[in-house]
VMD Tcl script that draws the C-alpha trace (Angstrom):
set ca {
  {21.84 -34.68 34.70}
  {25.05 -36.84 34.30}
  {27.96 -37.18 36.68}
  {30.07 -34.98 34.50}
  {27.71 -31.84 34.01}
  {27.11 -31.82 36.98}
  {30.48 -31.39 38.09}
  {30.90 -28.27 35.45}
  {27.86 -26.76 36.95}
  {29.54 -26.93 40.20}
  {33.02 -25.41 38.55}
  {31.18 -22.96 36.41}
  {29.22 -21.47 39.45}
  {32.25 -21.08 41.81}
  {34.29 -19.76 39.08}
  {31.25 -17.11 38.83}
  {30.46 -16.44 42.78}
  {34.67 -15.98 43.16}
  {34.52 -12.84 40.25}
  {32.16 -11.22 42.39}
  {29.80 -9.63 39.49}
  {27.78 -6.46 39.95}
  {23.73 -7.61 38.82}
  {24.02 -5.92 35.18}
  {27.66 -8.11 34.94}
  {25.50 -11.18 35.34}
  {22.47 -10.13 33.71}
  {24.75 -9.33 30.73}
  {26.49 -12.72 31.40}
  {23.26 -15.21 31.71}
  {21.92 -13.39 28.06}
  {25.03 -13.80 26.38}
  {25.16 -17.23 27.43}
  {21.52 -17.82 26.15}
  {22.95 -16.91 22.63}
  {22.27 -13.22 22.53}
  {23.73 -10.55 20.83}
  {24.93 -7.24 21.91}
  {21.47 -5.48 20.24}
  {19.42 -8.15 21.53}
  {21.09 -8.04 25.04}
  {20.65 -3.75 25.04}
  {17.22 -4.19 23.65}
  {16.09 -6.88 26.36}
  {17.98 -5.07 29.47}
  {16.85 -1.63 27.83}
  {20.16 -0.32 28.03}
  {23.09 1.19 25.97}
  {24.53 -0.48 23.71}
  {27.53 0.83 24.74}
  {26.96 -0.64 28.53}
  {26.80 -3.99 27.16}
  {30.13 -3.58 25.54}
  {31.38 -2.25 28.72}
  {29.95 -4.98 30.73}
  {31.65 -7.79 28.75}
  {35.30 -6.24 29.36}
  {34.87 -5.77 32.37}
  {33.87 -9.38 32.41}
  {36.70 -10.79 30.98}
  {39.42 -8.44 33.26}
  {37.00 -10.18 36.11}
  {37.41 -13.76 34.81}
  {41.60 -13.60 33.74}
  {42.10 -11.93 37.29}
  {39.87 -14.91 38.90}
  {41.60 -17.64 36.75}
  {45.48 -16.59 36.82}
}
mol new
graphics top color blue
foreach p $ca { graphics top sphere $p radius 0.5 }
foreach p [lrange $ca 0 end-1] q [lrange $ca 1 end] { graphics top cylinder $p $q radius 0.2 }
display resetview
């Protein structure tokens, strides 16, 4: 791993442990980050589709309250 990823690793994971996520926040997180979609993300956490949806705005208030 280069100098420079490594230093976004480090950023990326404070910027995550400072918005405090519940475990379905991050679950949500780590499969949308893998490239899934909200089905595939419902389907693989065998929940609503409508949680998913939920979990992502609540996401984003998280991440404009931790970055402003």
């Amino acid at each position: 791993m280069t100098f420079k990823l490594q230093k976004q690793v480090i950023i990326f994971d404070t910027l995550i442990s400072k918005m405090n996520l519940k475990q379905g926040e991050l679950d949500t997180l780590n499969c949308y980050m893998a490239g899934m979609t909200y089905c595939d993300i419902a389907r693989f956490l065998d929940v609503n589709f409508s949680t998913i949806y939920r979990s992502r705005m609540s996401l984003q208030r998280k991440y404009i309250i931790t970055t402003n």
